[in-house]
C-alpha positions in Angstrom: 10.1 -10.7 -3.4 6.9 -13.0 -3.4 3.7 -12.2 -1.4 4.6 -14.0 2.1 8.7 -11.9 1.8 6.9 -8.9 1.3 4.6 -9.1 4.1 7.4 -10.3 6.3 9.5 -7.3 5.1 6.5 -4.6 6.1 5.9 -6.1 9.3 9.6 -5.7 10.3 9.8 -2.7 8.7 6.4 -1.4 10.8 7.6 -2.9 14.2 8.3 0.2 15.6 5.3 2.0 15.1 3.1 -1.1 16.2 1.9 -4.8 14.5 0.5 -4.8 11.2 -2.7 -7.3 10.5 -3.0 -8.8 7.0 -6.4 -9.9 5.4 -6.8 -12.2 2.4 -8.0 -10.2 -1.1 -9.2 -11.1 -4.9 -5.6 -9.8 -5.6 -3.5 -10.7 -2.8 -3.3 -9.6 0.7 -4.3 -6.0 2.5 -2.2 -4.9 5.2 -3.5 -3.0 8.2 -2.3 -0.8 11.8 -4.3 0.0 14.1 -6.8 -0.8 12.0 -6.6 1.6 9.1 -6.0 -0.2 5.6 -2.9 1.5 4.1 -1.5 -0.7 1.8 -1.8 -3.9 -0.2 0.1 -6.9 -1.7 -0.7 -7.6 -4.9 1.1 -9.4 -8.1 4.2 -9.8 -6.1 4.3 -5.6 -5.4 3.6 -3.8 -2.8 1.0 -1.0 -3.1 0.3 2.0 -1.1 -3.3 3.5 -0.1 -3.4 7.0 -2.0 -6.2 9.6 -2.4 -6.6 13.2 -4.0 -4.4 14.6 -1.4 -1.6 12.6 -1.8 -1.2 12.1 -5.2 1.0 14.7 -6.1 3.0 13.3 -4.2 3.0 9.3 -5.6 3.6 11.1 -8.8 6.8 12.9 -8.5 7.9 9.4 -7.0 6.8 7.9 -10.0 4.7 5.2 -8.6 2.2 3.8 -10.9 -1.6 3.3 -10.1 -3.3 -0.2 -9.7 -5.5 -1.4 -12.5 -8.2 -3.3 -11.5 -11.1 -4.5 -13.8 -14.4 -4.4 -13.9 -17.5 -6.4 -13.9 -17.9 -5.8 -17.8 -13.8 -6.6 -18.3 -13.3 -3.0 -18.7 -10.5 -1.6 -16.4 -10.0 0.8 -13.5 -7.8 3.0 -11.0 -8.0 1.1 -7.4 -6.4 4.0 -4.6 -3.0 2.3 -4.3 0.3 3.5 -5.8 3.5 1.9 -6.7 5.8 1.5 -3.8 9.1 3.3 -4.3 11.9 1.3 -5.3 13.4 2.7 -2.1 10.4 0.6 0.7 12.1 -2.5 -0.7 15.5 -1.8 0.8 15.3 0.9 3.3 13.3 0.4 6.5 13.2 4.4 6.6 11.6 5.1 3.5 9.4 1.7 3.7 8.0 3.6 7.1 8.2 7.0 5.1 6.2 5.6 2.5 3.8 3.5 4.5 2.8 6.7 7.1 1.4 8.8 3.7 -0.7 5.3 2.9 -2.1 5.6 6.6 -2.7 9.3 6.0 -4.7 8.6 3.0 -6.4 5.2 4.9 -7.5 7.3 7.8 -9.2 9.9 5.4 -11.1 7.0 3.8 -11.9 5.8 6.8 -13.8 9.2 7.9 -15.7 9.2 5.1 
């Protein structure tokens, strides 16, 4: 899926908790409810918010982290993981997914 299917397919996907908002970024596009950042677009993926607490479980899905790079070229971890192969085709686990995103966005969002 490119950048505007995969928004489309999160927003449909998220309709029944409530509307997602999107925001333009370097790498794509960051996707928001109720205004808690829990996941990005980025490179034609979709990426989920992640922190300490939830990483355990991102890695026994096997979701890779997002590199980003930078000022002196040299790269880095950004806090999003690797959505399942699963979010892409099951509205379920998209929603499954997307709620431990908002967990970790609303933890950020504390601090």
């Amino acid at each position: 899926m490119n950048e505007e299917q995969l928004i489309s397919w999160v927003r449909k996907c998220m309709q029944p908790i409530g509307p997602i908002s999107t925001r333009p970024i370097m790498q794509g596009q960051a996707i928001y409810l109720e205004g808690v950042l829990f996941a990005c677009v980025a490179g034609e993926q979709l990426w989920f918010r992640t922190d300490d607490e939830s990483d355990l479980v991102w890695d026994a899905a096997g979701s890779e982290w997002l590199l980003g790079t930078k000022k002196d070229g040299s790269a880095t971890y950004e806090p999003y993981r690797s959505a399942p192969e699963s979010a892409y085709t099951d509205e379920k686990e998209m929603r499954k997914w997307a709620k431990q995103g908002m967990a970790a966005g609303r933890r950020a969002k504390k601090n």
